[in-house]
LUMTORMAR-868883 format. One record per residue (C-alpha): residue number from 1; y, z, x. Coordinates in steps of 0.05 Angstrom, whole numbers, plus 5000, padded with zeros to 4 digits. Each point is the difference from the previous one (the first is absolute). Example, Ala and Ser with C-alpha at 12.3 -4.5 7.8 and 13.67 -1.06 7.14 Angstrom:
% LUMTORMAR-868883
<1, <4910, 5156, 5246>>
<2, <5069, 4987, 5027>>
***
This chain:
% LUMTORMAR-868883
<1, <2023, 2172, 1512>>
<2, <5027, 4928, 4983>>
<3, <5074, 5027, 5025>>
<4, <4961, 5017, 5066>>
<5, <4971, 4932, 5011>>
<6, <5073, 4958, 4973>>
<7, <5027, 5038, 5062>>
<8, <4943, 4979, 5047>>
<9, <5003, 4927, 4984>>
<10, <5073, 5008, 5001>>
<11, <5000, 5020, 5076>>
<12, <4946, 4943, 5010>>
<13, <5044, 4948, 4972>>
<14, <5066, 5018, 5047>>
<15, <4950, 5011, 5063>>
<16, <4970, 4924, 4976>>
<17, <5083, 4978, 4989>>
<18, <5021, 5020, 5064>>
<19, <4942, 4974, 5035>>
<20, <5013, 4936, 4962>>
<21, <5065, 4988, 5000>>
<22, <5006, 5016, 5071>>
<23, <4977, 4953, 5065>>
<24, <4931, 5027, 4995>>
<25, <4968, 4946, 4943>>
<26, <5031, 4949, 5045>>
<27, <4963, 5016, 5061>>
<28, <4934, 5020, 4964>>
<29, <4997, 4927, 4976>>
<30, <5026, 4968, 5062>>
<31, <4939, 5044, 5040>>
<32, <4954, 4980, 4937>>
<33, <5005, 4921, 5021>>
<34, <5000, 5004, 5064>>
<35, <4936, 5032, 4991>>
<36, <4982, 4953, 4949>>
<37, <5005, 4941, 5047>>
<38, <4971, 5037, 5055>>
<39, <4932, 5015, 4958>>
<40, <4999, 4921, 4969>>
<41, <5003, 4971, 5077>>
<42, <4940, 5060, 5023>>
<43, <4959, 4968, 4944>>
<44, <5014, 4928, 5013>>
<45, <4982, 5011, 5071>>
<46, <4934, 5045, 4994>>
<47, <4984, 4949, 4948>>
<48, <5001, 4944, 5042>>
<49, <4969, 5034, 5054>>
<50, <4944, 5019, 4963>>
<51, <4988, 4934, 4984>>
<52, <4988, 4978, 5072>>
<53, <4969, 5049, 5022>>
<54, <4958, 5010, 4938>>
<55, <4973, 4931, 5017>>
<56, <4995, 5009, 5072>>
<57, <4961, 5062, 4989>>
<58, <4954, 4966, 4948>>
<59, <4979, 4944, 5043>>
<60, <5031, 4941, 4962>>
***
């Protein structure tokens, strides 16, 4: 039973190594701020806007 599941995190660890090593972290992180930046400059702008228009709509 324990040999069974040293062999199944052994194949999770060189699947996790090669996906690692390899170009794929590199682009996952580049895509992750992009994204990040993206998302901060949505908020800043619906923030803002809601704002105005919060106060247009209320009547002051």
């Amino acid at each position: 039973m324990l040999l069974r599941w040293a062999l199944i995190f052994l194949v999770i660890s060189i699947v996790a190594a090669l996906f690692g090593f390899g170009g794929i972290a590199a682009a996952s992180a580049g895509i992750a701020k992009l994204l990040f930046y993206i998302f901060i400059a949505l908020f800043v702008l619906t923030l803002v806007l809601g704002l105005f228009l919060g106060r247009r709509l209320s009547g002051h």
